[in-house]
N, C-alpha and C positions, 0 to 999 in steps of 0.2 A: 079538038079534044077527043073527038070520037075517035079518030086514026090512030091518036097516039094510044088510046084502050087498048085498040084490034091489035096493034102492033105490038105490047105488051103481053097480050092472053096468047098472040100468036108464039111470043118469043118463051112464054112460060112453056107451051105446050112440046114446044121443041126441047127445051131442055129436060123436062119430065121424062119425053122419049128415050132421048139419050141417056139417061141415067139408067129407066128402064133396062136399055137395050143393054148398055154396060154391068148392070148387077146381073142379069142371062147370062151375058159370056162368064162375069166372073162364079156363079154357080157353076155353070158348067165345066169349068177347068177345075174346081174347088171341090166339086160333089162328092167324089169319092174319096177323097182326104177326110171330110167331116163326116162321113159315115164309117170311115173308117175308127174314126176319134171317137165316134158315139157308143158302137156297136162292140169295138172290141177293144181299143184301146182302157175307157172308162173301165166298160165292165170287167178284165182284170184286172186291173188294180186296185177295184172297189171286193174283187172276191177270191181274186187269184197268187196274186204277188203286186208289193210294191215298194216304192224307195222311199225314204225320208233321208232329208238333211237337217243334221243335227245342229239346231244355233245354240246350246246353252253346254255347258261343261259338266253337269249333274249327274251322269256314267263315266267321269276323267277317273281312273287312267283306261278303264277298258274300251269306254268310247271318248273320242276324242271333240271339241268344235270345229265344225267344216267337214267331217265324217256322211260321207253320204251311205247310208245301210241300205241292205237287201233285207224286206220284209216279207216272210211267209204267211200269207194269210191261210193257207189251206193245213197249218200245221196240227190245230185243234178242229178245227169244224169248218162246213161251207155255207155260206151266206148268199142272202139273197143282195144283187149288187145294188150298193147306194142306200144300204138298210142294215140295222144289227138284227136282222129276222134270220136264224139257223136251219138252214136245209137239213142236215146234216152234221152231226159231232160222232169224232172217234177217241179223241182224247183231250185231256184236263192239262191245263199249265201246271208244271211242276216248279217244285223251287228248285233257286238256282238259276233259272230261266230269264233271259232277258225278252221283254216284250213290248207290244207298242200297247198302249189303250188310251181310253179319255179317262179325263182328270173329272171326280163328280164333282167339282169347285166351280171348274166353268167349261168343261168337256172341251177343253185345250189337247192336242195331242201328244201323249212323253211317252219317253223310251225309260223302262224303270226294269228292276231286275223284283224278281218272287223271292219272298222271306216266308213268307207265311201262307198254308195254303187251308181249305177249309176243317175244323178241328183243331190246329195248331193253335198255341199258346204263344205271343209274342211278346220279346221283354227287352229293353234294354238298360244296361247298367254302365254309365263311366264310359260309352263307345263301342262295350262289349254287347256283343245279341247274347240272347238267350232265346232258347226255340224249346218247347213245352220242359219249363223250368231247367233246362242243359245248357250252361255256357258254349258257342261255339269255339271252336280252334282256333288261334291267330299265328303267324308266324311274324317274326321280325325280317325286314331287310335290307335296312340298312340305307336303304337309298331315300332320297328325296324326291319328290313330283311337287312341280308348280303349278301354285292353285290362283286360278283369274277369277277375280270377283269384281262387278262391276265399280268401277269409280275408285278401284285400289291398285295398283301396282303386285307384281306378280308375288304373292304370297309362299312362305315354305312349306308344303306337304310332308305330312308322314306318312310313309306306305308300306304297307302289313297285305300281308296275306291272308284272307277267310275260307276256312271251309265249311260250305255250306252247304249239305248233306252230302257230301262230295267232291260238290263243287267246289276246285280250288280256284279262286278267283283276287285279284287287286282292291284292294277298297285304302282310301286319303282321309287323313283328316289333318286341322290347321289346330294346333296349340293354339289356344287364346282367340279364337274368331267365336264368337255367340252364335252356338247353334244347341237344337234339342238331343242333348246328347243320351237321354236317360228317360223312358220312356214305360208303363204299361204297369203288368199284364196287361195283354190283350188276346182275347177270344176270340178267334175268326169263326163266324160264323160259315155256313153251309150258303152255297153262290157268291163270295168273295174271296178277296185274296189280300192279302197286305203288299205293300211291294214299296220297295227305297232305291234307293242312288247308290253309286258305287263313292261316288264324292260323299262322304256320308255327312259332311257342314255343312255344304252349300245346296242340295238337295233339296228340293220340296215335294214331299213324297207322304205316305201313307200317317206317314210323324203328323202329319199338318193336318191333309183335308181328308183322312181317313180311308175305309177300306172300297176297294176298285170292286166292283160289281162283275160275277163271269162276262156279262152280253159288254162291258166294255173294253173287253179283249181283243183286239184285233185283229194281233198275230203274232206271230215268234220272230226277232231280230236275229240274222240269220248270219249276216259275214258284212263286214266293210269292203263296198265296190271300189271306192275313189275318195281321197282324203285331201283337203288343203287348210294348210296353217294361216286359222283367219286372223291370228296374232303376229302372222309373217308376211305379210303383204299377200295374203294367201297363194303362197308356195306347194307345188304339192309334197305330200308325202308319200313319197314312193314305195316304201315300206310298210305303208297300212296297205296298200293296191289288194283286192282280192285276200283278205285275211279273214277269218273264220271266228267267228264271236264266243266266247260260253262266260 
């Protein structure tokens, strides 16, 4: 009984070695990949620029699902990495503006565009904004965009065009689907912003869990790198490649 102890503690102590010896080597081939990952990969994307892919349709038609974005994070300010703590600010998110931030619901990460910025009055009536008591612009066009909602079949969009302090941009909505179409006044106070979806049904935006705080700002959505149609066996779409956001 005793031998077979020694023979045990012997055999444990040999494979401890070996593992040892094996996590060495693999350190050592590995080192400088994971400082590479720590040191500079992390810290710009946390301060510099970074990408997201978009799983929900809530920016459709301007952003797409399977859209993968280039995000600015040095648009507005610089940050310390891995923190909303600002080194540095040179400029204010404007409306019009598409941007990332957290959600004060459950600091989820969305991509929403600016309606309202601090001082601004926000209203909505029947699907129409109104921006310190002024209906904005719509244009009609005629065309359709299909709208995916979970557990339904590909719905019919209407798609109008808004200008939003200039910004002329696409905005959808679905005849007959229950969403908050009508909405406020509301007074954005000074360090927030209101911000919605270009999907203006299916959205869950500022309508909901209310106004986004500056420090949850992220960054500015910047252009579409690379697109695939997670409705088409995710196919790419060649024609969003490198296209340019507003």
């Amino acid at each position: 009984m005793k031998e077979l102890v020694q023979t045990w503690a012997w055999a444990g102590q040999r494979g401890i070695g070996k593992m040892w010896l094996l996590g060495r080597r693999t350190w050592r081939r590995w080192r400088l990949t994971v400082a590479f990952l720590i040191f500079v990969v992390v810290p710009v994307k946390s301060s510099l620029a970074d990408w997201n892919w978009v799983p929900t349709g809530s920016m459709n038609p301007t952003i797409l699902e399977g859209d993968l974005i280039y995000v600015d994070k040095v648009a507005y300010d610089l940050r310390v990495p891995l923190t909303l703590h600002r080194l540095a600010s040179w400029s204010e998110p404007q409306r019009g503006e598409i941007v990332v931030c957290l959600s004060p619901e459950d600091g989820t990460r969305l991509v929403k565009r600016i309606v309202g910025t601090p001082g601004d009055t926000v209203q909505m009536i029947r699907n129409v904004l109104y921006l310190n008591g002024r209906p904005l612009s719509y244009s009609e066009t005629g065309q359709a965009c299909p709208v995916h909602v979970r557990g339904h079949p590909a719905l019919p969009g209407v798609l109008t065009l808004e200008d939003l302090d200039r910004t002329v941009h696409p905005v959808v909505s679905v005849p007959g689907l229950g969403a908050m179409r009508s909405f406020g006044p509301v007074v954005v106070p000074a360090g927030h912003y209101f911000v919605m979806g270009d999907n203006r049904d299916v959205s869950r935006d500022s309508r909901y869990f209310g106004l986004v705080p500056r420090a949850s700002i992220l960054g500015r959505a910047r252009a579409v790198v690379i697109s695939f149609d997670l409705t088409d066996k995710c196919q790419p779409r060649l024609e969003r490649f490198l296209t340019g956001l507003r």
